[in-house]
N, C-alpha and C positions, 0 to 999 in steps of 0.2 A: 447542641454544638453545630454548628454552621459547617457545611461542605466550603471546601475553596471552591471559586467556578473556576472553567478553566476557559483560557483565552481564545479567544475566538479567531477565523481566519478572516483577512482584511486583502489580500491577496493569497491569488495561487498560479504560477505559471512556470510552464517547460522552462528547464535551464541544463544544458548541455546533458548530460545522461542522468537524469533528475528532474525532482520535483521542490520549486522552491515557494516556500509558504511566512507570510509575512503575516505576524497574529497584531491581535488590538495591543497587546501588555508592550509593542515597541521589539521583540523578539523576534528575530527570521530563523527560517531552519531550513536546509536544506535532506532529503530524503534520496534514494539513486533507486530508478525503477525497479531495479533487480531488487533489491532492500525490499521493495513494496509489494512484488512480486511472491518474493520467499515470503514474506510473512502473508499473506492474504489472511483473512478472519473466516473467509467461509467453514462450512460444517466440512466440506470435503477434503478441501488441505488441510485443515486441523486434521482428521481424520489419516491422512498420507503422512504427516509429518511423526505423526505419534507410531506408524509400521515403524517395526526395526530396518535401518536402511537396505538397499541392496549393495552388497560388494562391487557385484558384476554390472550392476546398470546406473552407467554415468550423467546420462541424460535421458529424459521420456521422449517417445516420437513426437510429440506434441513440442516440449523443447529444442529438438532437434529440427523440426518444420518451421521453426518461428526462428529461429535466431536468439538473441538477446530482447529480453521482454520491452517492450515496449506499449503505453496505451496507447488505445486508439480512439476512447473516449471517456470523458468520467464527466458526470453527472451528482449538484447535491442531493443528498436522500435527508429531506428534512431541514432543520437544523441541527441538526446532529452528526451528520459522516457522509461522506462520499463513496460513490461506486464505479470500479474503472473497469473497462472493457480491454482484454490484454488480447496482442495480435495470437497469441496462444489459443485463444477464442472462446479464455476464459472469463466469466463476466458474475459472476455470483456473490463476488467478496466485495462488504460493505465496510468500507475503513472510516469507523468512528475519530471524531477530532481529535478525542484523546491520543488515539492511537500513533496519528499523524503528527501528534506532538513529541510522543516520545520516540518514533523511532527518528524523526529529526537531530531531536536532541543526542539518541545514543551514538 
């Protein structure tokens, strides 16, 4: 049984508070950094996301230092996914194509 492939990126660039991404299949999607942000892949925010939240704490100092997430640079890793460097001075999370395709889409 044959995998689908999935579409490849043909463009990517900043679009007002977002990331807009143009694939080979003719499809655009657009993603909002915050989106990109909350979800990262790395081991540590999976890791954070999976603690029971806190009631009492709204934002982390690190949130509250930065503002609204924003990159400051992303880099491809391969051909396979990208990795963004968030003014948070976060830089660990390597966002697979896939990923970037679906959180466009949702």
């Amino acid at each position: 049984m044959a995998v689908p492939s999935i579409p490849s990126p043909t463009a990517l660039r900043r679009e007002g508070d977002g990331l807009r991404i143009d694939w080979s299949d003719g499809v655009s999607t657009f993603v909002s950094w915050q989106t990109l942000r909350n979800n990262c892949p790395c081991a540590t925010c999976n890791e954070e996301r999976a603690k029971p939240p806190n009631p009492f704490q709204v934002l982390s100092a690190a949130e509250v230092a930065a503002g609204a997430p924003a990159p400051l640079a992303m880099r491809p890793v391969g051909h396979y996914a990208y990795q963004i460097a968030w003014n948070d001075r976060h830089d660990s999370g390597i966002y697979p194509i896939e990923t970037l395709r679906k959180l466009g889409e949702s």
